[in-house]
C-alpha positions in Angstrom: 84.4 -13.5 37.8 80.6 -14.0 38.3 78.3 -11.7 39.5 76.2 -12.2 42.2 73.3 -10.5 40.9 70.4 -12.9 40.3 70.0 -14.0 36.3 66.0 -13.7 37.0 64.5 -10.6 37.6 64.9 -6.9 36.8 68.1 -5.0 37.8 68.5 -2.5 40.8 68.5 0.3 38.2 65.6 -1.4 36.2 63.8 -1.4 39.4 64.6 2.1 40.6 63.8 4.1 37.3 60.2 1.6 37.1 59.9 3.5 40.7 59.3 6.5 38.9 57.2 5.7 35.9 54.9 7.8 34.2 51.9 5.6 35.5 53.2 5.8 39.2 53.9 9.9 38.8 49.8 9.6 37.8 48.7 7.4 40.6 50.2 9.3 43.0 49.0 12.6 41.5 45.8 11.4 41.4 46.1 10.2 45.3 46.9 13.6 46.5 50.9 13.2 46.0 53.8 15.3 46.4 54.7 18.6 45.1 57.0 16.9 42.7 54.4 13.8 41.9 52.4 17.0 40.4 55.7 18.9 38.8 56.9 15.7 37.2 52.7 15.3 35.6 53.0 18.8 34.2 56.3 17.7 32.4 54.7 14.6 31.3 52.4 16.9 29.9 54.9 18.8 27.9 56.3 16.1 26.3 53.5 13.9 25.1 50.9 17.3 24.4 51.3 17.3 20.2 49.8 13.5 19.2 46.6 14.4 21.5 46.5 18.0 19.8 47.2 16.2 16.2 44.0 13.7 17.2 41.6 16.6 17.6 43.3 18.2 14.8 42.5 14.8 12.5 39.2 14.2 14.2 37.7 17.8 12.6 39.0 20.9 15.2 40.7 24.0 14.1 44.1 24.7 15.2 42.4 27.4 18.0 40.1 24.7 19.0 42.6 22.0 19.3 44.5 24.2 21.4 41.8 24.6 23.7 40.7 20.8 23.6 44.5 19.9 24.2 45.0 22.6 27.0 41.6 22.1 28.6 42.2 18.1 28.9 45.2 18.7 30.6 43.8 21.5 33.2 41.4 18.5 33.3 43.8 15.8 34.2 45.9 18.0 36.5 43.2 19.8 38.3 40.2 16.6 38.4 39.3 13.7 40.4 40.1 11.6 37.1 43.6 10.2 37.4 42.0 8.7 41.0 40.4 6.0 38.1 43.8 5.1 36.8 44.5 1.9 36.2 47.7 0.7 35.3 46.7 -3.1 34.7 44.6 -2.6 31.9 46.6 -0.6 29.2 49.4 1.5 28.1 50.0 5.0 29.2 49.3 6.1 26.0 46.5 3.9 25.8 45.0 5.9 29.0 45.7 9.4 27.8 44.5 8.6 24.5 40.9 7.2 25.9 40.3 10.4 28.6 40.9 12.9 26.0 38.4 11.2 23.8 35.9 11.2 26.8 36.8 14.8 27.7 35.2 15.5 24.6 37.1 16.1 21.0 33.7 17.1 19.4 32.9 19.6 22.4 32.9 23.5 22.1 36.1 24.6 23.4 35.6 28.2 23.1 32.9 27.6 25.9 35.0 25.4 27.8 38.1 28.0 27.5 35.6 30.5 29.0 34.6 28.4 32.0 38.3 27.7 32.5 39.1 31.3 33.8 38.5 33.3 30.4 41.5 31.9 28.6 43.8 31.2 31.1 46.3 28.2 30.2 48.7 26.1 32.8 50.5 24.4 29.5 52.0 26.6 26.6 51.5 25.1 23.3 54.2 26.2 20.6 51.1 25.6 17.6 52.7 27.1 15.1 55.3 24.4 15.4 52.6 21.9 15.7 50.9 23.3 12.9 54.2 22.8 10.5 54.4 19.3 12.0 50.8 18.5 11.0 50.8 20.2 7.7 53.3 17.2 7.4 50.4 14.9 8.7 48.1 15.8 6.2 49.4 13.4 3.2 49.0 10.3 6.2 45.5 8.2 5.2 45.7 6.5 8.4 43.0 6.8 10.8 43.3 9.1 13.3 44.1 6.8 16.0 46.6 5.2 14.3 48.4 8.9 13.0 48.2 9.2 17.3 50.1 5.9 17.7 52.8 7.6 15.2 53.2 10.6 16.7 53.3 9.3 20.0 56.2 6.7 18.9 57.9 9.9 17.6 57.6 11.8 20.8 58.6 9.0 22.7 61.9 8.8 20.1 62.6 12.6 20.4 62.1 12.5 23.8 64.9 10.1 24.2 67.1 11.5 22.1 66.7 14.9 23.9 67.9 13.5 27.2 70.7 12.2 25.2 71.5 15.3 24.0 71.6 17.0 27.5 73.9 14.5 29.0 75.9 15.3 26.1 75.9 19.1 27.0 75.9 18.7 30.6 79.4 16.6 29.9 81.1 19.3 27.6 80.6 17.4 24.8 77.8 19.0 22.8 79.7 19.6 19.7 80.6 16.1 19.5 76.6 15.2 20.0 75.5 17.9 17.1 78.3 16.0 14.7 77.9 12.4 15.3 74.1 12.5 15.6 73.6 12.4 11.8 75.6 9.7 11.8 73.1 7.5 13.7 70.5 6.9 11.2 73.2 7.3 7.7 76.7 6.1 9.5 77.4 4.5 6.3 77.0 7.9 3.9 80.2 8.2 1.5 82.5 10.2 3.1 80.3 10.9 6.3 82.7 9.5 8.5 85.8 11.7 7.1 83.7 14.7 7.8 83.3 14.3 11.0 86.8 13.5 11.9 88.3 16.1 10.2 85.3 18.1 12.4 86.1 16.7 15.4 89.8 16.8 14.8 90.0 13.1 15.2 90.5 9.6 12.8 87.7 8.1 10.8 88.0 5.2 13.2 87.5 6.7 16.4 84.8 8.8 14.5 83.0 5.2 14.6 83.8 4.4 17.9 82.2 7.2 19.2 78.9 6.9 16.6 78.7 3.0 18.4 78.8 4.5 22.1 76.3 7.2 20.8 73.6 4.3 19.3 74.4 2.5 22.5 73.6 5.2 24.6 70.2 6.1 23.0 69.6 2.9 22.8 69.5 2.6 27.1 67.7 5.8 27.1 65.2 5.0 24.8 64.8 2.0 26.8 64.2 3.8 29.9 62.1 6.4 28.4 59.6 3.6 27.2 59.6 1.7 30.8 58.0 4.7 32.3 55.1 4.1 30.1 54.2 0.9 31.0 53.0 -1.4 33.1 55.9 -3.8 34.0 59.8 -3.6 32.9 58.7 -7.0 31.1 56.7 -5.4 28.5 59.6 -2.8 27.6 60.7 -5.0 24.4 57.6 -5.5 23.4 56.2 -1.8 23.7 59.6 -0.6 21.4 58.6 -3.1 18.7 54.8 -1.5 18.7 56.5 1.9 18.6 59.2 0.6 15.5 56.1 -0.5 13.9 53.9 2.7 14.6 56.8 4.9 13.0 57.0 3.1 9.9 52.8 2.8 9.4 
């Protein structure tokens, strides 16, 4: 049978999670928005902190200074008049964030500016020793900095999705079959990989693939609506995941 939903055009559900993009939560943050406009900002915040912290790292700051750079921008972006100048029509999301921090000022003193902030006060908490292990890993890259920040924001974009994956996995009683199969996503074809995780899971080799297709499949639509919050239209979604494929792999 047919549907009736028009062949042109995004979905309802295409339409309904654009509502709620990373570039409308700014907008309407910026514009003096909901309670929740400025919760869902600070979670933004928390997820996409480490390739801006990773820049000023690159670009010559110490890991204290970094932390101040990173946490003052984002006091800075919650608290100013700046996300008023937002404009989605003329870039990415990452794009944007990428272009205030540098204005903010990579090469200013942040000891100064954490003083003038409330003597050290933070409204985001910064895990830097992770960040530090994740740079040391950084240090071998040659790339430019800007292109290291298109990297790391492809793999927070990845590990983002793969988070939310992970919860719905949870939330459905089913985390033990996530924590299994996940391996299985990038190395399905490993010898013997596949009898492990039956005889794991209690279950057949087959069903043990089943299960690893639904799992791709799932990330897959997650990832995909992960990336259409950070851009500008639900027709640049394909496009924007092939520029991320590419930044991983740089």
């Amino acid at each position: 049978m047919p549907s009736n939903r028009p062949k042109d055009g995004p979905s309802l559900r295409t339409a309904t999670l654009f509502a709620t993009t990373h570039w409308s939560v700014v907008l309407a943050a910026g514009h003096g928005g909901s309670t929740s406009a400025s919760e869902a900002l600070s979670e933004l915040c928390r997820t996409y902190w480490y390739p801006l912290y990773a820049y000023a790292r690159r670009t010559g700051s110490s890991p204290e200074d970094a932390q101040d750079l990173t946490q003052g921008f984002f006091e800075h972006l919650l608290g100013s008049r700046l996300l008023t100048s937002a404009d989605a029509s003329k870039g990415r999301f990452r794009s944007f964030l990428l272009r205030s921090f540098c204005n903010y000022g990579v090469s200013k003193h942040t000891r100064a500016a954490r003083q003038k902030r409330g003597g050290g006060q933070t409204i985001l908490s910064l895990d830097v020793a992770g960040a530090e292990t994740k740079f040391a890993g950084d240090l071998s890259d040659t790339h430019n900095p800007e292109v290291l920040y298109e990297r790391n924001w492809a793999g927070a974009v990845l590990e983002e999705a793969m988070l939310q994956v992970e919860r719905q996995f949870a939330a459905s009683g089913r985390g033990r079959h996530f924590k299994v199969l996940r391996p299985l996503l990038q190395n399905d074809e490993a010898k013997g990989a596949h009898a492990a995780a039956a005889k794991e899971l209690s279950t057949t080799e087959a069903t043990v693939r089943v299960m690893v297709h639904r799992l791709r499949r799932r990330y897959r639509e997650v990832l995909n609506e992960v990336v259409l919050r950070t851009v500008d239209s639900p027709n640049e979604v394909e496009e924007e995941l092939r520029h991320l494929l590419e930044a991983v792999q740089a």
